[in-house]
Every structure is written in C-alpha cells, then in structure tokens.
C-alpha positions as CSV (number, residue, x, y, z in Angstrom):
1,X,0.0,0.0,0.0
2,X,1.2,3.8,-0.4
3,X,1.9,5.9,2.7
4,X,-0.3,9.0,2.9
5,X,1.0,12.1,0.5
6,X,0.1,15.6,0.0
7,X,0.8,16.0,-3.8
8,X,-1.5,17.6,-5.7
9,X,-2.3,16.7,-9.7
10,X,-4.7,17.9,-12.2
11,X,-4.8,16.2,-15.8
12,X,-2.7,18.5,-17.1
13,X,1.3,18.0,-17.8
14,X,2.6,18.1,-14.2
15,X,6.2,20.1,-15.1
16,X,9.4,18.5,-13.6
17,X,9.3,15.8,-11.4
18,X,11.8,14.1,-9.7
19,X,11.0,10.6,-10.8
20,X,13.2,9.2,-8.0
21,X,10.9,11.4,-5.2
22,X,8.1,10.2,-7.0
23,X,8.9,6.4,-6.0
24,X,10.1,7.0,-2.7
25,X,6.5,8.5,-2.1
26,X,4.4,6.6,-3.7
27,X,6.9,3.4,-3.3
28,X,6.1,2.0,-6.8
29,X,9.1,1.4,-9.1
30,X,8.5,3.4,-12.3
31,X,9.6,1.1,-15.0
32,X,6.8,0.9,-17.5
33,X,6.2,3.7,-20.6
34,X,2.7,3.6,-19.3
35,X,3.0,5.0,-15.8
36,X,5.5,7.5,-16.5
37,X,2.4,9.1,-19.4
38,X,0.1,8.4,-16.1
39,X,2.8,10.4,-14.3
40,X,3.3,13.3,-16.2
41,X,-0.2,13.5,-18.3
42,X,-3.1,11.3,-17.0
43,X,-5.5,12.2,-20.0
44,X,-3.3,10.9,-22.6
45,X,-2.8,7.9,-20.6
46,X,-6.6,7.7,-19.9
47,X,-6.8,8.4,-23.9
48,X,-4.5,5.3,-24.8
49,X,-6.4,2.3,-26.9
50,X,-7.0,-0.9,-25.0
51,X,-8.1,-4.5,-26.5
52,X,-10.9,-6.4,-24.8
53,X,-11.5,-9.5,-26.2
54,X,-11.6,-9.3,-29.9
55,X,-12.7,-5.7,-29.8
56,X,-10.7,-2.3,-28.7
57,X,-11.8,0.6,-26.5
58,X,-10.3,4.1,-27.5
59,X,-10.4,5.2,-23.8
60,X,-9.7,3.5,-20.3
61,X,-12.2,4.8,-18.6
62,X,-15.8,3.6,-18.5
63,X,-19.4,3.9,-17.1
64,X,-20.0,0.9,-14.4
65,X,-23.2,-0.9,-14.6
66,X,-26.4,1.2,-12.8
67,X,-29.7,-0.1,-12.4
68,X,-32.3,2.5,-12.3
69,X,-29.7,5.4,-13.2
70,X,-27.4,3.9,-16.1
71,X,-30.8,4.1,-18.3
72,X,-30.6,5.3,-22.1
73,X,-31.4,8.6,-21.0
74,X,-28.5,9.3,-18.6
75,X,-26.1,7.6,-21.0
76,X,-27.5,9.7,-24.1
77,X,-26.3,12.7,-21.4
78,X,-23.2,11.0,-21.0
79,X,-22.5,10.8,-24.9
80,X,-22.9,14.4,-25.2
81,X,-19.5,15.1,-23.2
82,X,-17.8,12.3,-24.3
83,X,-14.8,10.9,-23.0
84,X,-15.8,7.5,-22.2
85,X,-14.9,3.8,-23.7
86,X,-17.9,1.7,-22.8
87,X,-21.3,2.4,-21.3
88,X,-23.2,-0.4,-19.2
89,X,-26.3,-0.8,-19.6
90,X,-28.9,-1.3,-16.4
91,X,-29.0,-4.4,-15.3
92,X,-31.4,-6.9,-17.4
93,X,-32.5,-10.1,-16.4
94,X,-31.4,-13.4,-18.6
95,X,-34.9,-14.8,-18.0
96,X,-36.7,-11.7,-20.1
97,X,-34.0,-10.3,-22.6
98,X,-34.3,-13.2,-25.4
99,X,-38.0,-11.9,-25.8
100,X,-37.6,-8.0,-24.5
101,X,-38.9,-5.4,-27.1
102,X,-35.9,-2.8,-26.8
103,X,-37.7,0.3,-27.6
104,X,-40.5,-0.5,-24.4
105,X,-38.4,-2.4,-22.4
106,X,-37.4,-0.3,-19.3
107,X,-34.1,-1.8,-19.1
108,X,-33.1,-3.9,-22.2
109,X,-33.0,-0.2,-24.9
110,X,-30.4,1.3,-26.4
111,X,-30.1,4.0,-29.0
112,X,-28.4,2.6,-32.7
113,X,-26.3,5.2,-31.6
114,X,-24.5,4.1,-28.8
115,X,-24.6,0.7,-30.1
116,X,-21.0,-0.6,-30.8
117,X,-20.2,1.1,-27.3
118,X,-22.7,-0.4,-25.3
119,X,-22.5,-3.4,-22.8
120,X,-25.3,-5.3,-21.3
121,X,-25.3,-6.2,-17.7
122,X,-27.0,-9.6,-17.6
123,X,-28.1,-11.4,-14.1
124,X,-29.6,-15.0,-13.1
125,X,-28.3,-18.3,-11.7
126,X,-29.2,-20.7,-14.6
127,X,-26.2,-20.8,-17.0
128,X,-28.3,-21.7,-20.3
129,X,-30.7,-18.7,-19.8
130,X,-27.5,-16.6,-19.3
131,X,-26.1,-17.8,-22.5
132,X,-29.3,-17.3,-24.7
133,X,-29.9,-13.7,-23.0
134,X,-26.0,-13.6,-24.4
135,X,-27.1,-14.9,-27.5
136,X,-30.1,-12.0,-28.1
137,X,-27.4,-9.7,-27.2
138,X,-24.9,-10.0,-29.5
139,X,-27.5,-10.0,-32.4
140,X,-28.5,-6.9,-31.4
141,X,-25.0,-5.8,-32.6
142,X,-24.0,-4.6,-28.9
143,X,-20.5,-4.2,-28.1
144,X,-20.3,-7.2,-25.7
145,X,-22.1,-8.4,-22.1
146,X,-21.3,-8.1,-19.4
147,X,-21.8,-10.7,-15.8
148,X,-23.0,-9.2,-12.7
149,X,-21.5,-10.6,-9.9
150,X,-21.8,-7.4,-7.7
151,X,-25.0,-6.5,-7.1
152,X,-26.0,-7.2,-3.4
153,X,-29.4,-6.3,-2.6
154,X,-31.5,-8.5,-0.4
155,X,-33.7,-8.5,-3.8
156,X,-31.0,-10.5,-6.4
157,X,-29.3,-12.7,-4.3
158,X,-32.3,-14.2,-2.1
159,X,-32.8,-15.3,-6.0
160,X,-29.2,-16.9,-5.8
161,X,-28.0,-14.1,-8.4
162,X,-25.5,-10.9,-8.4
163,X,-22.7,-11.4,-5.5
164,X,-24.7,-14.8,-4.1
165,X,-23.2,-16.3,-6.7
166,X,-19.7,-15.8,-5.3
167,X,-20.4,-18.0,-2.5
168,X,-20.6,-20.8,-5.2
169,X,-18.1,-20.2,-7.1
170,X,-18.0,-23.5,-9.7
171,X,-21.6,-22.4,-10.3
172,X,-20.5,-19.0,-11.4
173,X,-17.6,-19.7,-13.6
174,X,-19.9,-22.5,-15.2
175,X,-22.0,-19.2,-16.0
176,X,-19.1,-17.7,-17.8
177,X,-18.0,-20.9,-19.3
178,X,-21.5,-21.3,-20.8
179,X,-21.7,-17.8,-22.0
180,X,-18.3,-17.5,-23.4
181,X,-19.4,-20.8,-25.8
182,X,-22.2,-19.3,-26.8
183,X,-20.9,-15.9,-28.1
184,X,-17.4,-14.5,-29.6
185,X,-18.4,-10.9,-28.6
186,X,-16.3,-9.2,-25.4
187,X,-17.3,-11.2,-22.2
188,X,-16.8,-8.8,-19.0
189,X,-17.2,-9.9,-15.7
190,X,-18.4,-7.2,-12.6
191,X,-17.7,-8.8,-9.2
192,X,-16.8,-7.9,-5.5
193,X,-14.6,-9.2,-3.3
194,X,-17.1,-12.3,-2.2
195,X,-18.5,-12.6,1.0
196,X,-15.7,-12.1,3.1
197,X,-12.9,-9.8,3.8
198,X,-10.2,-12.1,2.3
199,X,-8.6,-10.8,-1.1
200,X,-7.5,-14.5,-1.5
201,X,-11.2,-15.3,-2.4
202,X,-11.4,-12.6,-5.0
203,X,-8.0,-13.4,-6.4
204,X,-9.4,-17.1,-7.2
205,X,-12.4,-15.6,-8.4
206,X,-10.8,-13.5,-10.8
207,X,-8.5,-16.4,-12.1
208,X,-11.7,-19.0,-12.6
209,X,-13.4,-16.3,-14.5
210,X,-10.4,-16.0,-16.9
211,X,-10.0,-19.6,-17.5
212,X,-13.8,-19.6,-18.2
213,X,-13.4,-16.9,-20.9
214,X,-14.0,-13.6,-19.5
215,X,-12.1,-11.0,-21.7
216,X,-11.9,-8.3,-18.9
217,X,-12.9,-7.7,-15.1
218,X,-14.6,-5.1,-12.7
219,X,-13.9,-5.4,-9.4
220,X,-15.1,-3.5,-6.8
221,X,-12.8,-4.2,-3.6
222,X,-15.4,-4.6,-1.0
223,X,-17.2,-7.6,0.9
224,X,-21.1,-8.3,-0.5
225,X,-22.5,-7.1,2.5
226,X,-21.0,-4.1,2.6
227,X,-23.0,-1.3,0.5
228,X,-20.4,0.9,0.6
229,X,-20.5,1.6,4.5
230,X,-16.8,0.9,4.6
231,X,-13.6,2.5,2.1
232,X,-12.8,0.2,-1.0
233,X,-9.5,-1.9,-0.2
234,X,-7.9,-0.7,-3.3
235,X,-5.1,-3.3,-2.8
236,X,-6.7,-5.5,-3.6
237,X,-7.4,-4.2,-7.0
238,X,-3.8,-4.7,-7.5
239,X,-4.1,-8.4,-6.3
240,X,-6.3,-9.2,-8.5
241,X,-4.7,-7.6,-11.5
242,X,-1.4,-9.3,-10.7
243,X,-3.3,-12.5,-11.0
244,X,-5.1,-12.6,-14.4
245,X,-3.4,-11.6,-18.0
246,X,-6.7,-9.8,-19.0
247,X,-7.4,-6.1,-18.1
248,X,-8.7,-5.5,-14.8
249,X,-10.9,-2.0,-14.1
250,X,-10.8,-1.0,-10.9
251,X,-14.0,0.5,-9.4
252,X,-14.8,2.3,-6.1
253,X,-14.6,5.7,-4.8
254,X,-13.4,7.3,-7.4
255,X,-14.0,11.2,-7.0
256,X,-11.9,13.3,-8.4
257,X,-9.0,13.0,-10.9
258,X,-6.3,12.5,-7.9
259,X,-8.3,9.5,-7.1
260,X,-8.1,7.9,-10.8
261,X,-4.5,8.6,-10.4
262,X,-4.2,7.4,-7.3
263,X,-6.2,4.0,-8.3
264,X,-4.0,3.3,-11.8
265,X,-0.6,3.9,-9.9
266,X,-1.1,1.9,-6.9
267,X,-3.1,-1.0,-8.4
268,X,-1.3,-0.6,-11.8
269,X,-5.0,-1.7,-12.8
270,X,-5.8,-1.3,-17.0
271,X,-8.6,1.4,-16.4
272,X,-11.3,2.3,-14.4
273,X,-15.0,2.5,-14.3
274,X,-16.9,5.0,-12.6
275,X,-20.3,4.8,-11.6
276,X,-22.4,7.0,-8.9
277,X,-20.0,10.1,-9.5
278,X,-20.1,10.2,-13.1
279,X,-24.2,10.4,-12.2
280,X,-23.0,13.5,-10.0
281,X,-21.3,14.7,-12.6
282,X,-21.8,13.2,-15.8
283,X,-19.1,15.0,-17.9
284,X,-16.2,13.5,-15.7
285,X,-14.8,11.2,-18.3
286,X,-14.6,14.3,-20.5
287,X,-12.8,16.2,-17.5
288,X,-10.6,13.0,-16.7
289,X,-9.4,12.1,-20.0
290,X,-8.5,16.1,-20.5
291,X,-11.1,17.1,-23.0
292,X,-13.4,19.6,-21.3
293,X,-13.0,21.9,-18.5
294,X,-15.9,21.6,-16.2
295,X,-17.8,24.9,-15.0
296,X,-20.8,26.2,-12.9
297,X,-22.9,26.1,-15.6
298,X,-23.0,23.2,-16.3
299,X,-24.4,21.4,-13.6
300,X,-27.8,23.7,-14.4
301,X,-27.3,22.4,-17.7
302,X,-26.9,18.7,-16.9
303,X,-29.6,18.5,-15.1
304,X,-32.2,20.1,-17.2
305,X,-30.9,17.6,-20.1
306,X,-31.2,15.2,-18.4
307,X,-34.9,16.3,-17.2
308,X,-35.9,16.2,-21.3
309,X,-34.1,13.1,-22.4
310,X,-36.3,11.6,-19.9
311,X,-39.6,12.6,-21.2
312,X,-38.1,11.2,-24.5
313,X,-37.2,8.0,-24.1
314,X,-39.8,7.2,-20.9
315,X,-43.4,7.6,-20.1
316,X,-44.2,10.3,-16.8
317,X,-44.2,7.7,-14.4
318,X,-40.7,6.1,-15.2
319,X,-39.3,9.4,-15.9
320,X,-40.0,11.0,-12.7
321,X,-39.0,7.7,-11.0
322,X,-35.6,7.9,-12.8
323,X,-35.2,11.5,-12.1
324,X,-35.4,11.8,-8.3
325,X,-33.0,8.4,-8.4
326,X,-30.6,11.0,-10.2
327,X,-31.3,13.6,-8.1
328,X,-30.2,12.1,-5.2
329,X,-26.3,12.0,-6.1
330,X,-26.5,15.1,-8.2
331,X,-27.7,16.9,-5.5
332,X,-23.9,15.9,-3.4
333,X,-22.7,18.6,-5.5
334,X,-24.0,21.3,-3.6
335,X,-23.2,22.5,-0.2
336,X,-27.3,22.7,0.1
337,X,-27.9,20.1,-1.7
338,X,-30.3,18.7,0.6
339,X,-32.5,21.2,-0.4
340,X,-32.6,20.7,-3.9
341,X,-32.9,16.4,-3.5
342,X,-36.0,17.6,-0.9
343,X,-38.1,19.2,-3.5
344,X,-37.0,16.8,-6.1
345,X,-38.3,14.5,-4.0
346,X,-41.8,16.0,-3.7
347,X,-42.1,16.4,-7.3
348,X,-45.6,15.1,-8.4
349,X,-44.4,14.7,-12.0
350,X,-42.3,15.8,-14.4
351,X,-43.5,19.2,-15.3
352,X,-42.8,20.1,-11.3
353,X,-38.5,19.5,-12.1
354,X,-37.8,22.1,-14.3
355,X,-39.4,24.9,-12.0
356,X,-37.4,23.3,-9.1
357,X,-34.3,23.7,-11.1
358,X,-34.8,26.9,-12.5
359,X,-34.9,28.7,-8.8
360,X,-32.6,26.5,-7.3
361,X,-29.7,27.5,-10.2
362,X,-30.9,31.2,-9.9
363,X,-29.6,31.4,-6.4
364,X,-26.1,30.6,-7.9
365,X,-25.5,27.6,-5.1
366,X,-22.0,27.4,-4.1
367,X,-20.6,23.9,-5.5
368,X,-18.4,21.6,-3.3
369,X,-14.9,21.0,-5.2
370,X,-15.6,17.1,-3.6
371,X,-19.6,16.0,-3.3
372,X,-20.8,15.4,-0.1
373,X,-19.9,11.9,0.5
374,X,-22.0,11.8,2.7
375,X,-24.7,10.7,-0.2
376,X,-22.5,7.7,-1.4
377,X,-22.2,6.1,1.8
C-alpha cells in the first residue's frame, strides 16, 4: 500500500518531477512507458487504446453498470461530453432479454447510436438462460455483455443471483463458461470481493473467470454485504490484477481526478470504471481524459438535459422515478444540496422538475470541489 502524501495533480502535464521522489513516495518502481504518461499526463494515458476480447476501447475509462440510473437517457447525457470507452447498460435479467422489445423495455434499450459502445449487464443463476440472453445480445449488434456478480441487494441474491453467486463459485464460472461458448463478442465480468474480507477469495475468483473466458474484469474491492459503509480496499485491485493476464478495471470511490490517479498507480490496474460520481457529474470522463474543463454552468445544464431526455425515451411515471434516483447524487454537488434532493423529492411529475431547477440555479448555489460523500455512503 502507499503511505499518505500531500501532492496535488490535475490532468494537465505536471512540469518537472523528480521521478526518483516520486517512487520514494508513492513506493512503486516506475519502469513501464505507461506509468510515466500516467505520471506526467493522466488524460493521454486515460486516452491510450485498450483490447478487450476481440474488440478495442479508445479510452480507459468507463461507465459501471447502474440499475435505475445507467438508463438510455442518462447515457445519451453522458454521450454528449464524451470521454468515455464503454457504457453499461442497467442491469437486465437473462430470463426476459431473449423476448424483451428494446424500444419498451425499461431496461433492455439502447439507441443505434451508442450501439457498438454499449455493454449489457446480464443477471440470473441458470447458466443456459445466461447464455441465450447472451445470444439476443450480440445479435442486437451490442459491443459485448457483461456478468453481474456485484449486485448485493436483499432482492437479487435471495434469487441466488448478483454477488450470491460468489459463494458458489464453480456455479459462477460455469456461468461464464456457458456464455463465453455461446458468443465471440467481449465477455466482462463485474464482481466484488465475495463474502468475506479475504482478497484471497477474490484473487481465485478472478483467475476461474479468466480460465472460463472472461475478456476483462470489474472489481469493486469490497465484501457483498458491505454497501459501501466501509472505504474500497484498493489493494486489492492490484491483487487481482497481478493475478489474471486480462485487463482488470478498478472500481470504487473514485471522485476526483487524484483518485483515478491514485487508483492506476497503486493497483497498476488497466482502467477504471466510474459509476455513482459520473451520475453527480456526468461530464467526468470528459474532464478525466483532458477534454473539457468543467464549469458552474453546467451542472444547471446537466440537469435540465437530463430532465428532457427523460420525457423522450420514458413515459411520466418512469421518468420522474428515474429523475429523483438521479437527483439524489446530483444533489452531493451542492453544499445545500439537501435542499434541492427535498423538493425533487416531492415532485408530483415531471413538469414540477424544471421549475425546481430553474430557482434552485438562480440562487447561484455554491458547489463543493468534492460531493458530499456523505450521499455515497
């Protein structure tokens, strides 16, 4: 692990520095080409192509798997800053996507758009539905699919699905196994670190799900109990990626671009995938890989989008649903931003948001440098 440090970086060239200093501080040996551009210039690095599978990615960084809030509206917002390698789609369930209509599903839709960068979270226990949701998927042309083995709610894993599955863990590389013969697009696997504290579990994890077929892993360092009451062991990130010869993403707590730095250089992980921040603040794979400049305005901006996109793609009661789910991490942004997520809340319908927004933003509300973290606990 690193020792605590002070130094500051933005995604800009970082001038002179003593590379020597650097490894004393951060005690990692700088030897590869790759961490001396994530040294000096994390956006080009962030910008650097990597394969997956069969396919490439033009950027390392990439939008984890949200149910409710990674919905084709948010990730149409998304799109419109750019910056990004893959989006994930919600989370779908293998039993309904082989006979899901994608333009009324609420889950299983996509725009042709974002097509050949789109992943589909699939869930279940039952390896040949898994493989023929697989199936539907990659004849929809989608960039690949993608395992959940993360989520932790009471509601998936009483069904022996998401992170139960890692307490069986021949049952869950079967799963990949199955899939990975029954398609040749990129297999990804999202998982945690099981169901105890014990990084040995999720390094044997991550090596049966490569010797199952799995082209790349998320991992999000914490036990399946734990929703996010406790800080990410980001070590272990680096266990896991010492373990396996296909990229690993590293996912948790990622804020700010000092964190992403922070995460590649001490887990020397391939990339990393962001989820509940980027729906703070959906243009930071724009700001991390050095393309855009964020500013005040466009939080007002976002949000507003965001409201429309909504009424596009979903009818009122979906939209509104989806909205106030938004809200609720957007609204870390502000240092009153329990205000805003209070109104939101009350918000009988759509047509109630953008009056809400409109005399929040004209107050000019002072935003945090850092969300409240307070809302991602």
């Amino acid at each position: 692990m690193c020792r605590k440090f002070t130094l500051k970086f933005t995604t800009n060239v970082v001038g002179s520095l003593d590379i020597w200093a650097f490894q004393e501080v951060f005690r990692i040996e700088v030897r590869s080409p790759e961490i001396l551009t994530m040294i000096y210039n994390q956006g080009k690095y962030l910008r650097q192509p990597l394969k997956i599978g069969s396919k490439s990615i033009d950027k390392r960084l990439i939008l984890a798997p949200l149910t409710f809030l990674g919905n084709i509206a948010f990730r149409e917002l998304v799109s419109q800053y750019g910056g990004y390698g893959l989006l994930y789609s919600e989370m779908c369930s293998a039993k309904t996507v082989p006979h899901e209509n994608r333009f009324v599903s609420p889950c299983f839709r996509w725009r042709d758009e974002e097509r050949s960068r789109l992943v589909c979270q699939i869930f279940g226990d039952d390896p040949s539905r898994m493989a023929e949701a697989a199936r539907r998927i990659e004849s929809e042309g989608l960039f690949g699919v993608d395992i959940n083995f993360g989520c932790s709610t009471t509601t998936i894993c009483r069904r022996n699905c998401g992170a139960a599955l890692l307490k069986h863990p021949d049952l869950a590389a079967a799963i990949v196994a199955k899939v990975r013969k029954a398609v040749s697009i990129p297999l990804t696997v999202k998982f945690r670190t099981g169901w105890q504290d014990d990084a040995g579990i999720a390094v044997d994890l991550a090596g049966r799900f490569e010797d199952a077929g799995a082209d790349a892993l998320i991992f999000h360092p914490r036990v399946a109990p734990d929703r996010r009451s406790r800080r990410p062991k980001w070590a272990y990130i680096g266990m896991v990626k010492q373990a396996v010869n296909i990229p690993v993403f590293g996912n948790g707590d990622v804020f700010d671009p000092d964190d992403c730095r922070r995460m590649i250089l001490e887990t020397k992980c391939d990339g990393v995938a962001i989820g509940r921040m980027a729906v703070a603040r959906p243009w930071i794979f724009a700001e991390l890989t050095g393309n855009l400049q964020s500013d005040p305005q466009m939080f007002a901006d976002a949000a507003t989008q965001l409201a429309r996109l909504l009424e596009i793609h979903y009818d009122p009661v979906a939209a509104i649903k989806r909205f106030k789910r938004f809200a609720y991490y957007f609204s870390a942004n502000f240092r009153f931003g329990h205000s805003l997520y209070t109104k939101i809340l009350k918000a009988g319908n759509m047509k109630d948001v953008n009056p809400i927004l409109k005399r929040f933003f004209e107050q000019d509300p002072e935003v945090a440098a850092r969300p409240n973290l307070n809302y991602f606990s």
